[in-house]
C-alpha positions as CSV (number, residue, x, y, z in Angstrom):
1,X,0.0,0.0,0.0
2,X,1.4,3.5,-0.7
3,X,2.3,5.7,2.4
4,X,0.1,8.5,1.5
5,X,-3.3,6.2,1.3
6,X,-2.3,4.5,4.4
7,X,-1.4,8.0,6.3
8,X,-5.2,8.5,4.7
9,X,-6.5,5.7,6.7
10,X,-5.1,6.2,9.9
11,X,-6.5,10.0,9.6
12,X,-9.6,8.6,8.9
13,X,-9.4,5.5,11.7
14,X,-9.9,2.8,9.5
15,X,-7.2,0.7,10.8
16,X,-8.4,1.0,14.4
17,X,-12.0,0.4,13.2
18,X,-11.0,-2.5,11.2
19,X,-8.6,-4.0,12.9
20,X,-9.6,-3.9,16.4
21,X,-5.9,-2.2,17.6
22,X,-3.3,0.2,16.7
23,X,-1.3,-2.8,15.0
24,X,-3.0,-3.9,11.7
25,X,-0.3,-6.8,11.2
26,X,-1.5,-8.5,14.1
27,X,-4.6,-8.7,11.4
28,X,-3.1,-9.7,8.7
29,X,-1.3,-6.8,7.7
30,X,-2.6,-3.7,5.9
31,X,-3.9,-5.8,2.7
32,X,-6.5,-6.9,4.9
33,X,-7.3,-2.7,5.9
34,X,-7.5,-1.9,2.5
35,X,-9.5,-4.8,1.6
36,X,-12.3,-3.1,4.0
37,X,-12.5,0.7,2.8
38,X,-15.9,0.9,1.4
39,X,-15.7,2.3,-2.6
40,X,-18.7,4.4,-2.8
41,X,-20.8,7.0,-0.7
42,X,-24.0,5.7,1.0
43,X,-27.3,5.2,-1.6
44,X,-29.7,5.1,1.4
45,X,-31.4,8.4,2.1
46,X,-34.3,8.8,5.1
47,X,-37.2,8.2,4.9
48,X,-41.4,7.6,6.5
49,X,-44.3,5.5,7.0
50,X,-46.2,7.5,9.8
51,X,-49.7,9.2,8.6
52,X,-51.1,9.5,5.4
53,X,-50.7,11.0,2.3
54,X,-52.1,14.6,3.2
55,X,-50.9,18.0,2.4
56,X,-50.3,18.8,6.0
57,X,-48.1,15.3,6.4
58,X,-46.5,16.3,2.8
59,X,-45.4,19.3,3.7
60,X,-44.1,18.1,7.1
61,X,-42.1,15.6,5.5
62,X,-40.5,18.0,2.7
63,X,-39.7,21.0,5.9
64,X,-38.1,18.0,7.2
65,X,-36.0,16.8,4.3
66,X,-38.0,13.8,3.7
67,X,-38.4,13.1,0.1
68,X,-39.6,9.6,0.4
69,X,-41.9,7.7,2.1
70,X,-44.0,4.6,2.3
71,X,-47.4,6.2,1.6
72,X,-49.9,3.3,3.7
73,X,-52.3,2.1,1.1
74,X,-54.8,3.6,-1.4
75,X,-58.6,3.4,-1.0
76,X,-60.0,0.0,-0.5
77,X,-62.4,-1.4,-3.3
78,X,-64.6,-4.0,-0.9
79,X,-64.1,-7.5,-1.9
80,X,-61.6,-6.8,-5.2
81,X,-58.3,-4.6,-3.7
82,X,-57.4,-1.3,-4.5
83,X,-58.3,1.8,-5.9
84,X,-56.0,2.3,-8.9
85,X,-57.5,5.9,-9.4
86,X,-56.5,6.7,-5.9
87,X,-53.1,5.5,-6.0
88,X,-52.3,7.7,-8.7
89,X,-54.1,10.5,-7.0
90,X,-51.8,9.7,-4.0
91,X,-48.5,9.5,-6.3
92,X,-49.3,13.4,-7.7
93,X,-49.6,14.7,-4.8
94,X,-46.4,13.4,-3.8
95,X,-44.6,14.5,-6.9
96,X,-46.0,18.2,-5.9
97,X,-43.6,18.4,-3.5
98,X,-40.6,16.7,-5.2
99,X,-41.6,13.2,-3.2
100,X,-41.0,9.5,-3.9
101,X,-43.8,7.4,-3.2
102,X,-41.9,4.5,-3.1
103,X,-43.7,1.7,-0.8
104,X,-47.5,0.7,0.4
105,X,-48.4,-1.6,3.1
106,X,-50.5,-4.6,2.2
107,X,-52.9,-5.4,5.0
108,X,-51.0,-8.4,6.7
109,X,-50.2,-6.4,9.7
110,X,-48.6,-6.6,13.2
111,X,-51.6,-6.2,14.8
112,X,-52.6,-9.5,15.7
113,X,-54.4,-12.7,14.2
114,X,-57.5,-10.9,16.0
115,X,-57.5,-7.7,14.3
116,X,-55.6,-8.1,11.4
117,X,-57.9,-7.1,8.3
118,X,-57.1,-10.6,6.3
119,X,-56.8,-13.2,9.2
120,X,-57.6,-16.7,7.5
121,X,-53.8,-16.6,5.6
122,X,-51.9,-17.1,8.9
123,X,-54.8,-19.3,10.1
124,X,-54.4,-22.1,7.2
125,X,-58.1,-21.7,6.5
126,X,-59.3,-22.5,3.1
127,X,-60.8,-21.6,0.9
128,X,-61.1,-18.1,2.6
129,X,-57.3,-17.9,2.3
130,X,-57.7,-17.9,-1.6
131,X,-60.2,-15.4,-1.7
132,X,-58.3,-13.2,0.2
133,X,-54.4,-13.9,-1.4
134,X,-56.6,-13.4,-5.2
135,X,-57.3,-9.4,-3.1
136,X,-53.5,-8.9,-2.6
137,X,-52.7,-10.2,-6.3
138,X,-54.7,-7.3,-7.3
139,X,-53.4,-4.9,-4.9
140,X,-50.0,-5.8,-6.2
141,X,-51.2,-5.7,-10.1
142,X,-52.3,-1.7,-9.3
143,X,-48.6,-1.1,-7.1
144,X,-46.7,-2.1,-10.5
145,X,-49.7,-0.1,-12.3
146,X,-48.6,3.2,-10.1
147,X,-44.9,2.4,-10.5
148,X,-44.8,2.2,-6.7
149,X,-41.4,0.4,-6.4
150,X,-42.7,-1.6,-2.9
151,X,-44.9,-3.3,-0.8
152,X,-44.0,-4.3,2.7
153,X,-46.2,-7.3,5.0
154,X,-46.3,-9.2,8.1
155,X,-46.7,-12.9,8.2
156,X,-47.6,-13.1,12.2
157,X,-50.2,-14.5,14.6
158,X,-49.2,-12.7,17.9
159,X,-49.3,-9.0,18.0
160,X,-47.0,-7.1,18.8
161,X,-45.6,-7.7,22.2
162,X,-44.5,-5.1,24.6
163,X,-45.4,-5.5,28.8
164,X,-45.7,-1.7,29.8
165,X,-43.8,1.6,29.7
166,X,-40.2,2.5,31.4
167,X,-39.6,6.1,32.4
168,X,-37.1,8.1,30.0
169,X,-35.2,11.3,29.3
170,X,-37.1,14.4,29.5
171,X,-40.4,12.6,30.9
172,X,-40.6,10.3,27.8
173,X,-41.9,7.0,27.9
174,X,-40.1,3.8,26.5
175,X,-42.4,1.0,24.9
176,X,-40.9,-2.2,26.9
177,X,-40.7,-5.4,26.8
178,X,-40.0,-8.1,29.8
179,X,-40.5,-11.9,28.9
180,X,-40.7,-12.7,32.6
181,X,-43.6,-10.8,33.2
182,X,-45.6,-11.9,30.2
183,X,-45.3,-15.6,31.0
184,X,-46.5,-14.5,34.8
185,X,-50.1,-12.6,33.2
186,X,-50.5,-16.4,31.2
187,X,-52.5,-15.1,28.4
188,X,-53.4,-18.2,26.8
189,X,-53.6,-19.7,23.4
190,X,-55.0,-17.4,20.7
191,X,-58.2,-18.4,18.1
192,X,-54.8,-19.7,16.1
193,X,-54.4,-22.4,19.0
194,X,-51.1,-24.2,18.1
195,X,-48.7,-23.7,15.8
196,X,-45.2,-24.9,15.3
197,X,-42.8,-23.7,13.4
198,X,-42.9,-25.5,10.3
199,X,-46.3,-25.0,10.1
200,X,-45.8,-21.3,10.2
201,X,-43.3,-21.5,7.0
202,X,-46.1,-23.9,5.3
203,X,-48.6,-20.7,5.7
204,X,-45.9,-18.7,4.4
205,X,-44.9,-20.2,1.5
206,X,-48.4,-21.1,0.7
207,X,-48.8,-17.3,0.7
208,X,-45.4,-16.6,-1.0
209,X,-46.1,-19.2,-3.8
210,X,-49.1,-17.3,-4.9
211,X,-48.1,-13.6,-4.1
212,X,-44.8,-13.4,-5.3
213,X,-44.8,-14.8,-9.3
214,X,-47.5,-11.6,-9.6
215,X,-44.6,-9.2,-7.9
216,X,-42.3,-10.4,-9.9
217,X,-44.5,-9.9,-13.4
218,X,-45.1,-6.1,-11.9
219,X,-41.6,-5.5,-10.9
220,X,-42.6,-4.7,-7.1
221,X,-40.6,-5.6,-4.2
222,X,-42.0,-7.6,-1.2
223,X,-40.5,-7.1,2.1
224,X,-41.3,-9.0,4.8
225,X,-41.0,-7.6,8.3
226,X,-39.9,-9.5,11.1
227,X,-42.0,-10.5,14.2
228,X,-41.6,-8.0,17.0
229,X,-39.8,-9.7,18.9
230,X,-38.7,-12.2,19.1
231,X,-39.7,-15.3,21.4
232,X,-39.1,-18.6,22.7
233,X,-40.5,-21.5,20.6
234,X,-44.3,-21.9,21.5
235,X,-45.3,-18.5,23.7
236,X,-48.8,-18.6,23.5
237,X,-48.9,-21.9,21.3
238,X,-47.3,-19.6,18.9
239,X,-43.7,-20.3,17.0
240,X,-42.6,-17.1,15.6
241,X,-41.1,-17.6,12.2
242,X,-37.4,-15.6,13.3
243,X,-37.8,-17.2,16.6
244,X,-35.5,-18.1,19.0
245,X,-32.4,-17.3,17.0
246,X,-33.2,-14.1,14.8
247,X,-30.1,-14.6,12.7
248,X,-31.1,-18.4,11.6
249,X,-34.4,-17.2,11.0
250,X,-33.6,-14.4,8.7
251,X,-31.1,-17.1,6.8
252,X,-34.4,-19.3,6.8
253,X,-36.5,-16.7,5.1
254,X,-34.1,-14.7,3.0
255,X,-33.3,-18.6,1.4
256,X,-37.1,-20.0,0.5
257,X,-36.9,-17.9,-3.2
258,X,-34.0,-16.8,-5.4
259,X,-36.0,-14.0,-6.3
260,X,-35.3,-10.1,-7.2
261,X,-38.5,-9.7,-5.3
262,X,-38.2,-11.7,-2.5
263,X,-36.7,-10.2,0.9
264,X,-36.9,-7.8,4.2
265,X,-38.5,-4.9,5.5
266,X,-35.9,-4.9,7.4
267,X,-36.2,-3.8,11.3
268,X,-32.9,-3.5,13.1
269,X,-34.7,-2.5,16.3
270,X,-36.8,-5.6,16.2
271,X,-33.8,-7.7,15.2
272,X,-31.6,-6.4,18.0
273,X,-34.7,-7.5,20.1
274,X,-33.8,-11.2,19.8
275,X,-29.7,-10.8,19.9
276,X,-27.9,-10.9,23.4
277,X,-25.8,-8.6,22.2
278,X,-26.8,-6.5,19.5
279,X,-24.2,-3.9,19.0
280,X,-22.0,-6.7,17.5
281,X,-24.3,-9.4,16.6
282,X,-26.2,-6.8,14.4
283,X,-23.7,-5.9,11.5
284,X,-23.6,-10.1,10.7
285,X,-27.5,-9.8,10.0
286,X,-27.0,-6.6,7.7
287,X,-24.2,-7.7,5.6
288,X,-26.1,-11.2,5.0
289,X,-29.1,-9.9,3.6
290,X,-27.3,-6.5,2.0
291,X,-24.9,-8.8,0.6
292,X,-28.0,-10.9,-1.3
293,X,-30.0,-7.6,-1.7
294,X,-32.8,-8.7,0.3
295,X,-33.0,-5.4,2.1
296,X,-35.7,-3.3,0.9
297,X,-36.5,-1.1,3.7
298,X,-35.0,0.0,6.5
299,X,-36.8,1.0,9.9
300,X,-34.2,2.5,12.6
301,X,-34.6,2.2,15.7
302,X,-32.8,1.4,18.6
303,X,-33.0,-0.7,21.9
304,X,-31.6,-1.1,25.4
305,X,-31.2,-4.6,26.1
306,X,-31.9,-7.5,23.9
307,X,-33.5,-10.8,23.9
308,X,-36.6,-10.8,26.5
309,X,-35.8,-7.6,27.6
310,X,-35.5,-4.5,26.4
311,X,-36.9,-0.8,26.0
312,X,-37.5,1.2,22.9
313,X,-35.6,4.6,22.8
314,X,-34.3,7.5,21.2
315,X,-31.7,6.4,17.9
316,X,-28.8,8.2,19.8
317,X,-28.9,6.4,23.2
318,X,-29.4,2.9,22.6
319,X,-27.3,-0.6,23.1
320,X,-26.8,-0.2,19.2
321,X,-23.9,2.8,17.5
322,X,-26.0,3.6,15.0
323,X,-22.9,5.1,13.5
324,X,-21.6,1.8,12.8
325,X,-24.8,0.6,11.8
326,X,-25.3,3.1,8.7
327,X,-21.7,2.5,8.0
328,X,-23.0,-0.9,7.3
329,X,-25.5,-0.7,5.9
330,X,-23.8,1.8,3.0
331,X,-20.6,-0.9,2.9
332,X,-23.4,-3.5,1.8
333,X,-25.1,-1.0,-1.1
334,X,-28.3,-0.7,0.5
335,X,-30.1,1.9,-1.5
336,X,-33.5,2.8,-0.1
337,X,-35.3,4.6,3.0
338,X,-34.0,4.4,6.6
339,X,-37.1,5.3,8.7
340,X,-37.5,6.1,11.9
341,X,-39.7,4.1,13.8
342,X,-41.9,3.1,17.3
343,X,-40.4,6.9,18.5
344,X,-40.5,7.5,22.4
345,X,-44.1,9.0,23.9
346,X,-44.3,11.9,25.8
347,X,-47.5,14.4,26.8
348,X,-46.5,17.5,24.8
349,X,-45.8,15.1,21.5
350,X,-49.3,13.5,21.3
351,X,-48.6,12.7,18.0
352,X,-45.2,12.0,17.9
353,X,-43.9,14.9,15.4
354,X,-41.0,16.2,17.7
355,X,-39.8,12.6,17.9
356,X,-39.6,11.8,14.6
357,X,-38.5,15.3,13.1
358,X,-35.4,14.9,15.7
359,X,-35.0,11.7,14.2
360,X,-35.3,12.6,11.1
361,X,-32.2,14.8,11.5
362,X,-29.9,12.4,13.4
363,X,-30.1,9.7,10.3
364,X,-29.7,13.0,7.1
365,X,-26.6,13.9,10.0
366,X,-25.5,10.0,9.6
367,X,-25.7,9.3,6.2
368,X,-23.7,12.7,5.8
369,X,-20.8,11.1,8.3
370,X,-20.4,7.9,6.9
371,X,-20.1,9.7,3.4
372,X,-18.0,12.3,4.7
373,X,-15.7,9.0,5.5
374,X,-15.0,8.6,1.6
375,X,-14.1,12.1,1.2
376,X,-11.6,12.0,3.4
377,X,-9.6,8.6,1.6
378,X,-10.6,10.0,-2.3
């Protein structure tokens, strides 16, 4: 290696950083630095699901430097899909103010097997199931119609699961989780009674088999978020389809389709939810599924703790260095939103905005950092 790029990388700290001490022979040598400078500035840019399309949401986002978003869904046609009308409404609107409509949800949500809009998918029950996938066939057909490059789902039975609220900086409120004390309130089986963990990738792939040759006609990307969080085998009669081990289940799901199409909504807060150690176990997760491009969105949120207990805070005081995180995440190529997401409560932020405009402004402020990393070694 020449002197001068090497002088570069000690400015910069990559030997430290990749290395692990002021010695990179003890490494390898400096080949193996080198080999670990990322080549290009980040793709990823922020980015939002929360609210509607409306002008007063629009023009929040674009204040904010938010120039895309996932947009929820058009207007529901009763018993066919979606409104193709309205999804281009909702697209011109965006474009007014220079945004990127770039993802809708489907409506397989987090909510539960007992409120979740299309139920009998997860359930196994036929011929309902059909009626219903044949609705999100045609909700896809209209995405690919709208040029909406997107749709993100849920495959899940259990809600998601939090046990109460911890106490935060500046009166704010932490959504928590605590394992111990949900198996102490013994809340039963759900109207999904038992199901075991193969059974929950039959359901899926049933679903996936029928969904996913119509996304890949229409050129529309389905991303998958995990179950929040993750649990032991069998809470509630329920196996989780990333539980216990969110790593192996990832590999699991990112494996069942070689497919363009096929891949993640990817949560790193729910992720770091079933790691012991998330600051490190994280970046192994990122680079396997930014390495196969699986990644399709990004929601950025952090944690204190990890598997069967933790608390959902602020991006800048978690377990996880988000620094290192989006330094990740643009050393794998990922191209697309990083959202903030699940934002700390507090009484003077009833709806949140405060939260997520700061957040908004610590990920632009990260993306610039980890670019700023290439200037300094070009």
């Amino acid at each position: 290696m020449e002197r001068r790029t090497l002088n570069k990388l000690l400015a910069a700290g990559f030997v430290s950083a990749v290395s692990g001490c002021s010695n990179p022979a003890r490494t390898g040598g400096y080949t193996e630095v080198y080999s670990q400078i990322p080549k290009k500035k980040a793709l990823m840019h922020v980015g939002c699901q929360r609210g509607g399309i409306t002008k007063e949401n629009l023009e929040f986002w674009a204040r904010h430097g938010v120039f895309h978003i996932d947009g929820g869904s058009p207007q529901m046609i009763q018993g066919k899909g979606w409104d193709f009308d309205d999804s281009l409404r909702k697209k011109e609107m965006c474009q007014k103010y220079d945004i990127n409509l770039d993802a809708y949800h489907l409506p397989l949500s987090s909510a539960g097997i007992n409120r979740t809009q299309f139920p009998n998918i997860m359930l196994a029950k036929s011929p309902e199931r059909d009626k219903e996938i044949e609705i999100l066939q045609q909700m896809i057909e209209v995405t690919g119609k709208t040029k909406v490059r997107a749709l993100f789902y849920n495959t899940t039975i259990l809600p998601v699961l939090r046990t109460g609220q911890t106490p935060g900086r500046g009166g704010s409120l932490y959504s928590t989780w605590d394992y111990a004390k949900a198996i102490q309130k013994n809340e039963g089986l759900t109207i999904a009674s038992e199901v075991s963990l193969d059974e929950m990738y039959e359901r899926i792939i049933y679903l996936l088999d029928r969904i996913l040759p119509v996304a890949e006609e229409w050129k529309v990307q389905l991303g998958n978020h995990i179950p929040d969080p993750p649990v032991a085998l069998g809470y509630r009669g329920i196996s989780r389809w990333n539980s216990p081990v969110v790593l192996e289940g990832i590999k699991r799901f990112s494996r069942l389709y070689e497919s363009p199409y096929h891949g993640f909504n990817l949560c790193i807060g729910s992720c770091a939810e079933g790691m012991k150690d998330p600051n490190s176990e994280i970046h192994e997760l990122i680079r396997f599924v930014g390495r196969r491009k699986q990644i399709f969105n990004v929601h950025f949120r952090n944690i204190k703790g990890g598997f069967n207990s933790f608390q959902e805070v602020y991006p800048d005081e978690g377990d996880m260095d988000f620094y290192e995180v989006a330094r990740t995440l643009r050393d794998v190529e990922y191209p697309y939103m990083l959202m903030p997401d699940h934002v700390p409560a507090h009484p003077d932020d009833p709806q949140g905005k405060q939260a997520f405009a700061f957040s908004y402004g610590y990920i632009k402020a990260l993306i610039q950092s980890v670019n700023s990393e290439i200037d300094r070694i070009t």
